[in-house]
DRENVEXNU-416899 format. One record per residue (C-alpha): residue in one letter; x, y, z. Coordinates in Angstrom, 1 decimal. Example, Ala and Ser with C-alpha at 12.3 -4.5 7.8 and 13.67 -1.06 7.14 Angstrom:
REM residues 2
{"A",{12.3,-4.5,7.8}}
{"S",{13.7,-1.1,7.1}}
//
This chain:
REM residues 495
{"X",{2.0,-21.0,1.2}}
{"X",{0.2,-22.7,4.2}}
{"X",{-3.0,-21.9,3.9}}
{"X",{-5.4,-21.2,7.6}}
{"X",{-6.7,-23.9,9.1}}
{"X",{-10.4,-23.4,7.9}}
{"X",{-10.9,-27.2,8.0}}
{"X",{-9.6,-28.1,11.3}}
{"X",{-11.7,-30.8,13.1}}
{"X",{-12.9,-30.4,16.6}}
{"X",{-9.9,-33.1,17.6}}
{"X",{-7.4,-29.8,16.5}}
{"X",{-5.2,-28.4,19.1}}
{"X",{-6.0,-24.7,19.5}}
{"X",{-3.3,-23.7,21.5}}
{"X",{0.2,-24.8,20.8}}
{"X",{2.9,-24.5,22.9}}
{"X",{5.0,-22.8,21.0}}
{"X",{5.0,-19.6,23.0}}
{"X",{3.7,-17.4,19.5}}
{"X",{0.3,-16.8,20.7}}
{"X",{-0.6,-19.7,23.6}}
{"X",{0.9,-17.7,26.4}}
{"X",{-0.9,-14.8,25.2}}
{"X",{-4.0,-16.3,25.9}}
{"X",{-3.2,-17.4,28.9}}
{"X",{-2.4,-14.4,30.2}}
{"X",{-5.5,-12.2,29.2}}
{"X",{-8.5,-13.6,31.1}}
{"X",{-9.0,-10.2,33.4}}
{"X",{-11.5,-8.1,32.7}}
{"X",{-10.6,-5.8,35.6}}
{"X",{-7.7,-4.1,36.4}}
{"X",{-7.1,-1.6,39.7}}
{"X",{-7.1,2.7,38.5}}
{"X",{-4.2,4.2,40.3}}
{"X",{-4.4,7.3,42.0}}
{"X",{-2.6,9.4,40.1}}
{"X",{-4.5,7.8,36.8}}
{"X",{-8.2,8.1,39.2}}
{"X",{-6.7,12.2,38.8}}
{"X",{-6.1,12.5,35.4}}
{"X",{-10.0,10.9,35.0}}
{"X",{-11.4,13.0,37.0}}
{"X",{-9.9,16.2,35.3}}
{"X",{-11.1,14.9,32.2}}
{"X",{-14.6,14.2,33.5}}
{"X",{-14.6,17.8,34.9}}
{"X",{-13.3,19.6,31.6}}
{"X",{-15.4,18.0,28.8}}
{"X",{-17.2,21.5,27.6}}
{"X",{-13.7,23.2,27.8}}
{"X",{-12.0,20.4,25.6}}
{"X",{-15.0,20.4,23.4}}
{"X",{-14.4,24.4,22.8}}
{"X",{-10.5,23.4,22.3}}
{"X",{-11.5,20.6,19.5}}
{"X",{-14.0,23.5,17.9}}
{"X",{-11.3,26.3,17.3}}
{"X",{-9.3,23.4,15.9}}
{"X",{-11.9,22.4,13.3}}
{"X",{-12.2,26.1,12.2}}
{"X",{-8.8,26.3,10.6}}
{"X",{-9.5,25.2,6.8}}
{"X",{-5.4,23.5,6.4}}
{"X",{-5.9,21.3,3.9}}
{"X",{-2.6,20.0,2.6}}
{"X",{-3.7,19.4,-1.1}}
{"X",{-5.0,23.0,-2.1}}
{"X",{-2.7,26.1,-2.9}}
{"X",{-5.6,28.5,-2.0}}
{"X",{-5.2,27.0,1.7}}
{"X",{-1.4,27.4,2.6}}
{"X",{-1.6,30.1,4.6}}
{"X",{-4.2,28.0,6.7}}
{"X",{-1.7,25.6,7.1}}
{"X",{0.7,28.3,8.7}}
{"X",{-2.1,29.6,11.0}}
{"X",{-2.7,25.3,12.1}}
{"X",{1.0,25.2,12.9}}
{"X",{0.5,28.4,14.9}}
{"X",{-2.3,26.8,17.0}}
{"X",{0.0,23.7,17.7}}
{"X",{3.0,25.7,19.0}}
{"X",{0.3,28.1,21.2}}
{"X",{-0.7,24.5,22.6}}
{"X",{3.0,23.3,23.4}}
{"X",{4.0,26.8,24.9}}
{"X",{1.2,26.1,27.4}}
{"X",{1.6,23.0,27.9}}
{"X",{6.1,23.8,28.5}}
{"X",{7.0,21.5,25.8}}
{"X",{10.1,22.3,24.2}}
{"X",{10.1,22.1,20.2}}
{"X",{11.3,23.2,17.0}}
{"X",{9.7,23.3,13.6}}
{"X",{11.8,22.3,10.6}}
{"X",{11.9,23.2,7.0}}
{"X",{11.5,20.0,5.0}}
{"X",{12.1,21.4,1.4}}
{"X",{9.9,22.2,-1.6}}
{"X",{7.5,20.4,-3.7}}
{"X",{4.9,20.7,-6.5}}
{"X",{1.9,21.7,-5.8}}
{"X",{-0.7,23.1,-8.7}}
{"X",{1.8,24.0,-11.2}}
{"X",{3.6,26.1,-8.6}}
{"X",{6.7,25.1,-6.5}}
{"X",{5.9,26.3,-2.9}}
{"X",{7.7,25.3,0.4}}
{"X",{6.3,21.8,2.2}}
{"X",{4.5,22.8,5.8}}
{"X",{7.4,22.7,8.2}}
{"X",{7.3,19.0,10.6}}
{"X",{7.4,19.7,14.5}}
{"X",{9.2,18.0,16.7}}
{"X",{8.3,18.1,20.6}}
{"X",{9.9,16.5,24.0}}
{"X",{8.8,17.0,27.8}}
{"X",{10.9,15.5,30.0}}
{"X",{14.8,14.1,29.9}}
{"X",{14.9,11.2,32.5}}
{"X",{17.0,8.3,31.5}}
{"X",{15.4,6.7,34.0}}
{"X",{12.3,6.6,32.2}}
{"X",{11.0,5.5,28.9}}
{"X",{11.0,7.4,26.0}}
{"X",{7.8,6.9,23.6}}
{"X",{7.2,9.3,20.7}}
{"X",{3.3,10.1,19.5}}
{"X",{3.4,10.5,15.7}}
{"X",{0.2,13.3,14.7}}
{"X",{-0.9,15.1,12.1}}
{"X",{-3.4,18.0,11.6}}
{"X",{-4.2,18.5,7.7}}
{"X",{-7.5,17.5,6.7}}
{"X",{-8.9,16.6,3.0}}
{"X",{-10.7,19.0,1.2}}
{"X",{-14.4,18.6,2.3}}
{"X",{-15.6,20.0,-0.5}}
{"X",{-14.8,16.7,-2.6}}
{"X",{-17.9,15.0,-0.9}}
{"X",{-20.9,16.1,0.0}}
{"X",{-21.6,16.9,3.6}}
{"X",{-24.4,17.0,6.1}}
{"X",{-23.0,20.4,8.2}}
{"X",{-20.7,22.8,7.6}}
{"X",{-17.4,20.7,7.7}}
{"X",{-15.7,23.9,9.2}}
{"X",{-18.2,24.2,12.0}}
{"X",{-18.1,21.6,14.9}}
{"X",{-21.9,20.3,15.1}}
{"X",{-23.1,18.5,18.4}}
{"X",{-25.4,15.9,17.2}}
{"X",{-26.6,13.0,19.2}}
{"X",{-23.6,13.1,21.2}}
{"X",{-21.0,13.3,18.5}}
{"X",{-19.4,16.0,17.0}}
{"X",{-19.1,16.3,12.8}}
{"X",{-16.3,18.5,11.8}}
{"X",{-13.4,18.2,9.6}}
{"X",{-10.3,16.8,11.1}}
{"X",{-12.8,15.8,14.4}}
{"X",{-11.4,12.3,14.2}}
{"X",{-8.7,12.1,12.3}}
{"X",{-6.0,14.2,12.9}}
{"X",{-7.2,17.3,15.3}}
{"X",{-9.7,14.8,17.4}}
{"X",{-6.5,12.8,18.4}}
{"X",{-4.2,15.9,18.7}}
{"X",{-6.5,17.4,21.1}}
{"X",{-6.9,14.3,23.6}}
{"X",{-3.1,14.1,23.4}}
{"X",{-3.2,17.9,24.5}}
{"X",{-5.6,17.4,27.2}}
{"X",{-3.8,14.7,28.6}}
{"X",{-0.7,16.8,28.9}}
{"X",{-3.2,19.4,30.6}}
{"X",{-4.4,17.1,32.8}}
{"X",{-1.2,16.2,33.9}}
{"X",{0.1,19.9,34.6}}
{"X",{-3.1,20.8,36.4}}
{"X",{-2.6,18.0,39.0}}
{"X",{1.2,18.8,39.2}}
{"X",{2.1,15.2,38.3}}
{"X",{5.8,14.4,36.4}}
{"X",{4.7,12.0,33.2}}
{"X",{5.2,8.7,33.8}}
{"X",{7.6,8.5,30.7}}
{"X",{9.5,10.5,28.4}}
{"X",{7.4,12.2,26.0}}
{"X",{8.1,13.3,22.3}}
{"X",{6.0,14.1,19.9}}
{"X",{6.3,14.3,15.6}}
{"X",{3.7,16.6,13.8}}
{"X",{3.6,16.7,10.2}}
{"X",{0.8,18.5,7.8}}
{"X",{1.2,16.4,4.7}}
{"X",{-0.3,13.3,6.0}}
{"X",{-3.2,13.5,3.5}}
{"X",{-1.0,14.4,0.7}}
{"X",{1.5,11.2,1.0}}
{"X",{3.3,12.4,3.9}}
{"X",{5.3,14.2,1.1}}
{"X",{9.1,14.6,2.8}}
{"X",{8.4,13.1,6.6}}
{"X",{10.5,9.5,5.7}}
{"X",{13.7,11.4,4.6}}
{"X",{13.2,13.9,7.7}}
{"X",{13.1,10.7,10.4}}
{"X",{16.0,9.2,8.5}}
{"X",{18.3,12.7,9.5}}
{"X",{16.9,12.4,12.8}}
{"X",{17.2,9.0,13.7}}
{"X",{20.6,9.2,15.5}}
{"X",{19.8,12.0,18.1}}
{"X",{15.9,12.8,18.1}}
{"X",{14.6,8.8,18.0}}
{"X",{18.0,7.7,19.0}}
{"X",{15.8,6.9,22.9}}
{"X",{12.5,6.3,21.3}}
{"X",{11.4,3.0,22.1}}
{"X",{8.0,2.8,20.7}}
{"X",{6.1,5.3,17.9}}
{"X",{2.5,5.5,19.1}}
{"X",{-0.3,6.5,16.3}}
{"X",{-4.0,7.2,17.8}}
{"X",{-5.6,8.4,14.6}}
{"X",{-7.6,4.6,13.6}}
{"X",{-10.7,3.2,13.8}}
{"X",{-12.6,0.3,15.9}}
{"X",{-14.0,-2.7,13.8}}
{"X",{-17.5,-1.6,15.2}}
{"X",{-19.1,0.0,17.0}}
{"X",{-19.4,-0.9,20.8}}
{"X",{-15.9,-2.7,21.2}}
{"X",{-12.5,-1.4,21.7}}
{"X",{-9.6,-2.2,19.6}}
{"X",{-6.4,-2.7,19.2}}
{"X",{-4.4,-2.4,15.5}}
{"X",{-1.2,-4.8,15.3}}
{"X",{-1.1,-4.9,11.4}}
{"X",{-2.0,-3.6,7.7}}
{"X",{-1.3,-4.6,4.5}}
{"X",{0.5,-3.8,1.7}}
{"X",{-0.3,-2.7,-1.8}}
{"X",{1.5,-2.5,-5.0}}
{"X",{-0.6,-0.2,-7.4}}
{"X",{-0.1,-1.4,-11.0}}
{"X",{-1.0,0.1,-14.5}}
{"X",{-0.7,-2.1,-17.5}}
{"X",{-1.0,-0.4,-21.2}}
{"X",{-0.6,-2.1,-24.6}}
{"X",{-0.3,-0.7,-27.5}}
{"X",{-1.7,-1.9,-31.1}}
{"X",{1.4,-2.6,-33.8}}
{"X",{1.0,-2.7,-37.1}}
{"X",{0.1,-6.2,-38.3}}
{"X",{-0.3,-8.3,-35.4}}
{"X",{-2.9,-10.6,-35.2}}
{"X",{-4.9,-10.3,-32.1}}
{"X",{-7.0,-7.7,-30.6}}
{"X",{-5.4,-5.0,-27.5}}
{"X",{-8.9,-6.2,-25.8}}
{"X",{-8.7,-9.7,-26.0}}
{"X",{-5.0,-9.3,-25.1}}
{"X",{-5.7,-7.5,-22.3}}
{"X",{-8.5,-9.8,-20.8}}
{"X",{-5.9,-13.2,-21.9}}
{"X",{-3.6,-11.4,-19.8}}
{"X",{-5.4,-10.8,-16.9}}
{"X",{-6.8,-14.7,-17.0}}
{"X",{-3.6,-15.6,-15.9}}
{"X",{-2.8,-13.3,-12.9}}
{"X",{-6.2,-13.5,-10.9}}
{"X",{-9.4,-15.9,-10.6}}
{"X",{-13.1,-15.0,-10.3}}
{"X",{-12.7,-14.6,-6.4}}
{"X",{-9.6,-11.9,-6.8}}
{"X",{-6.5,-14.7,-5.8}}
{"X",{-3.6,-14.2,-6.8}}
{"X",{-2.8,-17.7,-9.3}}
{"X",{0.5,-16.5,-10.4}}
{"X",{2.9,-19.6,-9.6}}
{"X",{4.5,-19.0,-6.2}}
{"X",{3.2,-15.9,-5.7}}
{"X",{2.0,-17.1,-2.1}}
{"X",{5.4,-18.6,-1.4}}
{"X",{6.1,-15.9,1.0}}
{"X",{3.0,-15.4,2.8}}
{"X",{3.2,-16.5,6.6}}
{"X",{2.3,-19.4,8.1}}
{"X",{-0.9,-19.3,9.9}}
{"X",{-1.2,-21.2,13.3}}
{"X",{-4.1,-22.6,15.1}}
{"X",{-3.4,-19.6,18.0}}
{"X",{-3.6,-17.2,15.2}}
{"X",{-6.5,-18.3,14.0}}
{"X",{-7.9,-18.4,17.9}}
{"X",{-7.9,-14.5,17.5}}
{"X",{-9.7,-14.3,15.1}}
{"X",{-12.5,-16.2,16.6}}
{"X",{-12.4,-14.0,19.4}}
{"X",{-12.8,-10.9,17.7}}
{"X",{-16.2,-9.5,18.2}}
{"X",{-17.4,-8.9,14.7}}
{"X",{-21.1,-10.3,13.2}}
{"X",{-20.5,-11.2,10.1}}
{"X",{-24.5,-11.3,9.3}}
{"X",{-23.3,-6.7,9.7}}
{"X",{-22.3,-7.2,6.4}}
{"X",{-23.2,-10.3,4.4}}
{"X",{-25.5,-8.7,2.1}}
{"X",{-22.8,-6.7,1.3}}
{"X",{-20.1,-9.4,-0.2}}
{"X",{-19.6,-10.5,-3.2}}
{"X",{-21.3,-14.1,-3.4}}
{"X",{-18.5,-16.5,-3.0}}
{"X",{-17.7,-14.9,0.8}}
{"X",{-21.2,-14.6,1.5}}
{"X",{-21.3,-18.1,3.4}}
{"X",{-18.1,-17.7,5.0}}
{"X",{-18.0,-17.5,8.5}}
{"X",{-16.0,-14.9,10.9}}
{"X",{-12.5,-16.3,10.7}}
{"X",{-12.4,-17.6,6.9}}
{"X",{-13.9,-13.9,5.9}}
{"X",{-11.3,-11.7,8.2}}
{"X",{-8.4,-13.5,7.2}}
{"X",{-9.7,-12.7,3.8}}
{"X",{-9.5,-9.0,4.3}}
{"X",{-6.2,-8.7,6.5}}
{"X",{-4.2,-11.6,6.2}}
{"X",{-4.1,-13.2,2.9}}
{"X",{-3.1,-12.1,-0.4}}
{"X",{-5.6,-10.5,-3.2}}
{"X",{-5.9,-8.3,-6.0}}
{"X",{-8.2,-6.3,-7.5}}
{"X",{-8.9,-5.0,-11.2}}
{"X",{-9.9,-2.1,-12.6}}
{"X",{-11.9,-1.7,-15.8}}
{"X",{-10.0,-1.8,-19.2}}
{"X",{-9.9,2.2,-20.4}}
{"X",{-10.0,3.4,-23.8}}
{"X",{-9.7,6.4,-25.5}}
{"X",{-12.3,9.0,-24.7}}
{"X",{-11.0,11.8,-26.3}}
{"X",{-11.2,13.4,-29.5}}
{"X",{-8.4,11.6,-31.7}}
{"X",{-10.8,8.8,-30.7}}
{"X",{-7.4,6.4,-30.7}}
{"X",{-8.8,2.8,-30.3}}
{"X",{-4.9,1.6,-30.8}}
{"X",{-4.7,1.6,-26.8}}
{"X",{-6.1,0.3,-24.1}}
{"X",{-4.6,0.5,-20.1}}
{"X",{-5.6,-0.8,-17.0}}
{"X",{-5.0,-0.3,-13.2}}
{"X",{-4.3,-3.1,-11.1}}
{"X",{-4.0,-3.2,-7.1}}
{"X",{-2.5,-6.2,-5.7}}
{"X",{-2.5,-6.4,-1.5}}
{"X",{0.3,-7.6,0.4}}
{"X",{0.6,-9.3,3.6}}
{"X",{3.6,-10.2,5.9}}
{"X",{6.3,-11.8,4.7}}
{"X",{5.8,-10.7,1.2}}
{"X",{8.4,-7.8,0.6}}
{"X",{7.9,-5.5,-2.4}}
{"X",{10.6,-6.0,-4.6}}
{"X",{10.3,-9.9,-5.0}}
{"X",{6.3,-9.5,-5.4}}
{"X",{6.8,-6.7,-8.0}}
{"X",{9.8,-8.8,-9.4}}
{"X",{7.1,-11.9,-9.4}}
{"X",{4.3,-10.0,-11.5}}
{"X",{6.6,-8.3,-14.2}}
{"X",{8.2,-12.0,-14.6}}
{"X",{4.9,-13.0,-15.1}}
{"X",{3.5,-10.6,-17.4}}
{"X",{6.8,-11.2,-20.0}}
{"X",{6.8,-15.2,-19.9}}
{"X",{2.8,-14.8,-20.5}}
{"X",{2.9,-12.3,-23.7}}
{"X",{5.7,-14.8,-24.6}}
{"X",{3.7,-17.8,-24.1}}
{"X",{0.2,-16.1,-25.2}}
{"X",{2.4,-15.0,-28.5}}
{"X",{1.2,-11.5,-28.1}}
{"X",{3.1,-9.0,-31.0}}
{"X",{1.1,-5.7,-29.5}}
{"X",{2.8,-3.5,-26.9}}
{"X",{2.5,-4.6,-23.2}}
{"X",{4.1,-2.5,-20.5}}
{"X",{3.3,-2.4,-16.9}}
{"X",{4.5,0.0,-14.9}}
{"X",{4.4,0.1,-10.9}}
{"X",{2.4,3.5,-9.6}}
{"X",{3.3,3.2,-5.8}}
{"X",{3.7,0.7,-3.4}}
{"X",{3.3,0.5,0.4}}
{"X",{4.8,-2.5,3.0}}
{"X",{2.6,-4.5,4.7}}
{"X",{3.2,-3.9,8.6}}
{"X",{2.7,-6.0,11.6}}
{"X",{3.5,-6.2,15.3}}
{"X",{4.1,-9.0,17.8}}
{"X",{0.8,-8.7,20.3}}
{"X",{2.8,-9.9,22.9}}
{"X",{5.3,-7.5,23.5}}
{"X",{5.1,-4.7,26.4}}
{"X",{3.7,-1.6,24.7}}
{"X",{0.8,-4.4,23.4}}
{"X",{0.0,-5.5,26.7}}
{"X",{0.2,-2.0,28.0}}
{"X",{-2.5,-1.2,25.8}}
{"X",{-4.6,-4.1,26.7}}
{"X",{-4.3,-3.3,30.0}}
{"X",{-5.4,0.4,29.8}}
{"X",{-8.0,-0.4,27.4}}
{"X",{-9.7,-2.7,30.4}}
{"X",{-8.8,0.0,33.1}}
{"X",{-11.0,2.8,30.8}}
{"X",{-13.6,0.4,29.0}}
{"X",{-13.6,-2.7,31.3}}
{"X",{-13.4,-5.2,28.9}}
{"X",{-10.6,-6.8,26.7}}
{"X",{-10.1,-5.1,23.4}}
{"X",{-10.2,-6.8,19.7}}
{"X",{-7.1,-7.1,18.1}}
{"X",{-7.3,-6.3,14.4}}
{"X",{-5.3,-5.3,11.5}}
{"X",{-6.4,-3.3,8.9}}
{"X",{-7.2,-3.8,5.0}}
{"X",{-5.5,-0.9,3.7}}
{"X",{-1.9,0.0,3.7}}
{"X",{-0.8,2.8,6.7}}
{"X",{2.5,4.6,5.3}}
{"X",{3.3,6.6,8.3}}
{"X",{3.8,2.9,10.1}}
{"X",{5.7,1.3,7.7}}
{"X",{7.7,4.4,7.8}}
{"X",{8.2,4.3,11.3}}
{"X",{9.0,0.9,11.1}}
{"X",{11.4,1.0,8.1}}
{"X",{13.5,3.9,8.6}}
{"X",{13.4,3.9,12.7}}
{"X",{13.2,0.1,13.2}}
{"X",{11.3,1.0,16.3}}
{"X",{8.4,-0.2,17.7}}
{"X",{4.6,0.9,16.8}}
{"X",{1.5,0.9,18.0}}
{"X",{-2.0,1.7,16.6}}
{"X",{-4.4,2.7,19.7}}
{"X",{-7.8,3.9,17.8}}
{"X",{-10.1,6.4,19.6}}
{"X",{-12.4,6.5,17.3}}
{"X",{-15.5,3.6,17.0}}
{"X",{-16.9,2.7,13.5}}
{"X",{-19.1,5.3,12.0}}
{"X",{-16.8,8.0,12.5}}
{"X",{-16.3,8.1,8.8}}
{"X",{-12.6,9.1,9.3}}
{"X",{-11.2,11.9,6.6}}
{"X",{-14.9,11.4,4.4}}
{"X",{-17.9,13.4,4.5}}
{"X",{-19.4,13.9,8.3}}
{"X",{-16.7,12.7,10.0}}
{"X",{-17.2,13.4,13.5}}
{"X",{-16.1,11.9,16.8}}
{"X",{-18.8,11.0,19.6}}
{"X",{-18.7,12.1,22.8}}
{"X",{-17.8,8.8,24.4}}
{"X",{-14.3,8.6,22.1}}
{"X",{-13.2,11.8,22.4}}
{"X",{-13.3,11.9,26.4}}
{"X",{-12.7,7.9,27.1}}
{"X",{-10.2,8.4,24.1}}
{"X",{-8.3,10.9,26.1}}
{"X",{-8.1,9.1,29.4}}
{"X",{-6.9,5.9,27.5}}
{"X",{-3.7,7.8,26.4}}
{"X",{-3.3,8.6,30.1}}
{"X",{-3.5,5.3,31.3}}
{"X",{-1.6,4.1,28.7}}
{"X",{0.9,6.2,29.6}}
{"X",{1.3,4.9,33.2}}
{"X",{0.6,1.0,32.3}}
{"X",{3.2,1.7,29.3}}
{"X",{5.6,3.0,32.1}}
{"X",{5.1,0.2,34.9}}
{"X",{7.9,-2.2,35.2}}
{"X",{5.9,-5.0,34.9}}
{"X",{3.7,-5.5,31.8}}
{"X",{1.2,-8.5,32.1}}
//
């Protein structure tokens, strides 16, 4: 692996000319950008409608359709309801699909049906598809402030259930469409739209559903658009162009009669040889893979605006005296792992003859799955060989996500960027995020389409916790974003 230049001196070239990230730069100095007049009209019916799209966001929130609860399916039916009252009005023509059956409690019960949307057929136009969701996790798990059911206005946000995540972003994609009908405008693209209610559950069934559809409804998709993320902070707009991958591990070895070493100290000798007191990865050529950083790349960093003194009391101590660059890559762009606790029996029998542990190990582009899960089970046999270990060791693979990423440059990127300066004047942060996404690696596996992450929502928001809510300022600005977004998306030329 090539490891970020965190040593560079001040003689090292910052921008190469390579065409990977210089041009990029070179291009992206305005801070101003001109509002069209058909856009100016979709802002002002937003600015003229905020108490009416607040109500719309409230009768949202009061429908309990949590995904992972039995005693809540038929909530679920009466949130599907709401959507297809909202597309009626809005003329967009859909279906709902069955999507099969799963397990859920003990009880085999039919998955929430996925809807599929389209307004307008114009080859002439682009076609971009806006993946949603609107289940919620059940509040009840954590403890919260207000009645998660209830949409409280509090120092101009607004704490409900499903307020930014999921039914915040539904609604601004609703209004939008309103907006667009009340001024009697065409949309400036093609316009489909994927719902699902199982995103908080796995998205149980929505991969094998886009693979049957991938040859007639996405066959014209050109990009998948997600709005349901978060800012870095609080004041600055972003933009998401990648997340990592995880493989979720669970080791467990067994005692056998007459070995000669302890499950414990096995366990811990193991471990020794996988990770080191920071939480790298020391398996031998584990980082092989990883991608090469380049001094552009690491330009971005630099000009993301993040304070790392937010949250240096916070770290452990090795990244406290890291600065900006050094401790993002850290999160988003390089390899880790992390380690659970060794478990033993708790329960009656008392069995101290096993022991298990959980293991997480994060991915990053261009590690694939199979070779790093290939990589760690190679490792764990040659080390009980070498360590001479006679007690059980298994380690079996729990689930495992793709890391995703996007090229910044291309059009639907600068399309952002360029709507993002139009609503917010000022050029948004391109991040990634430190936790895997599975609808966009989804997207991006079965579809091989394009995908975006456009987040409404600033820091705080506490997206699917306790209190999340969604402030005034994202929910309305959020809304005319998508709007301009849609016209920049649509303009032939994308600076």
């Amino acid at each position: 692996m090539v490891y970020p230049h965190s040593y560079r001196t001040e003689h090292s070239e910052t921008k190469t000319t390579n065409s990977v990230y210089g041009d990029y730069y070179a291009s992206t100095q305005s801070s101003k950008i001109h509002i069209q007049p058909q856009l100016l009209k979709i802002l002002q019916f937003v600015d003229s409608n905020r108490t009416e799209f607040l109500d719309d966001l409230e009768e949202a929130v009061k429908i309990k359709s949590i995904s992972s609860k039995l005693a809540y399916q038929d909530d679920s039916k009466k949130m599907i309801k709401f959507v297809e009252n909202w597309l009626d009005k809005l003329d967009v023509k859909y279906e709902c699909f069955n999507i099969g059956y799963h397990v859920l409690e003990g009880k085999k019960v039919r998955l929430p049906p996925i809807i599929l949307g389209r307004i307008g057929n114009d080859p002439k136009k682009k076609t971009i598809c806006a993946s949603l969701h609107v289940d919620v996790l059940n509040p009840c798990e954590k403890p919260w402030s207000t009645d998660p059911w209830q949409l409280h206005r509090v120092n101009n946000k607004n704490y409900g259930c499903g307020s930014g995540c999921g039914k915040g972003p539904l609604m601004c994609w609703f209004h939008v469409l309103q907006a667009f009908k009340f001024c009697k405008m065409e949309l400036p693209v093609n316009l489909k739209f994927i719902i699902e209610s199982m995103y908080h559950s796995d998205s149980q069934g929505l991969a094998d559903f886009v693979a049957t559809r991938s040859q007639d409804f996405f066959a014209n998709v050109e990009l998948v658009i997600e709005v349901g993320s978060e800012w870095l902070g609080e004041k600055h707009p972003c933009i998401t162009y990648g997340t990592v991958g995880i493989l979720h591990f669970h080791m467990q070895i067994d005692k056998v009669d007459g070995s000669k070493t302890e499950i414990k100290d096995d366990m811990n000798n193991i471990f020794k040889t996988i990770v080191d007191e920071e939480g790298n990865v020391i398996i031998n050529g584990f980082n092989d893979y990883v991608e090469q950083v380049t001094p552009d790349e690491e330009r971005m960093y630099e000009n993301i605006d993040f304070d790392v003194d937010d949250v240096r009391e916070s770290l452990p101590p090795h990244k406290q005296s890291w600065d900006k660059v050094r401790l993002l890559m850290s999160f988003w762009r390089l390899p880790s792992i992390y380690v659970g606790d060794t478990e033993e029996c708790i329960c009656e029998k008392n069995d101290k003859n096993v022991v298990k542990r959980n293991f997480i190990v994060k991915l990053v582009p261009k590690q694939t799955v199979d070779s790093s899960v290939n990589q760690m089970k190679n490792h764990i046999q040659a080390c009980v060989k070498k360590l001479n270990i006679e007690n059980k060791v298994s380690t079996r693979l729990v689930s495992s996500t793709r890391p995703w990423c996007e090229n910044v440059r291309a059009n639907a990127y600068q399309a952002a960027r360029r709507a993002i300066i139009q609503i917010y004047k000022e050029d948004p942060n391109l991040i990634r995020e430190d936790r895997p996404r599975l609808t966009a690696t989804i997207f991006d596996n079965v579809l091989e389409k394009s995908m975006l992450l456009l987040p409404l929502c600033s820091r705080g928001s506490n997206l699917g916790q306790a209190d999340e809510n969604i402030s005034n300022k994202n929910y309305y600005e959020g809304t005319k974003l998508i709007g301009a977004f849609l016209f920049q998306y649509a303009s032939p030329r994308v600076n």
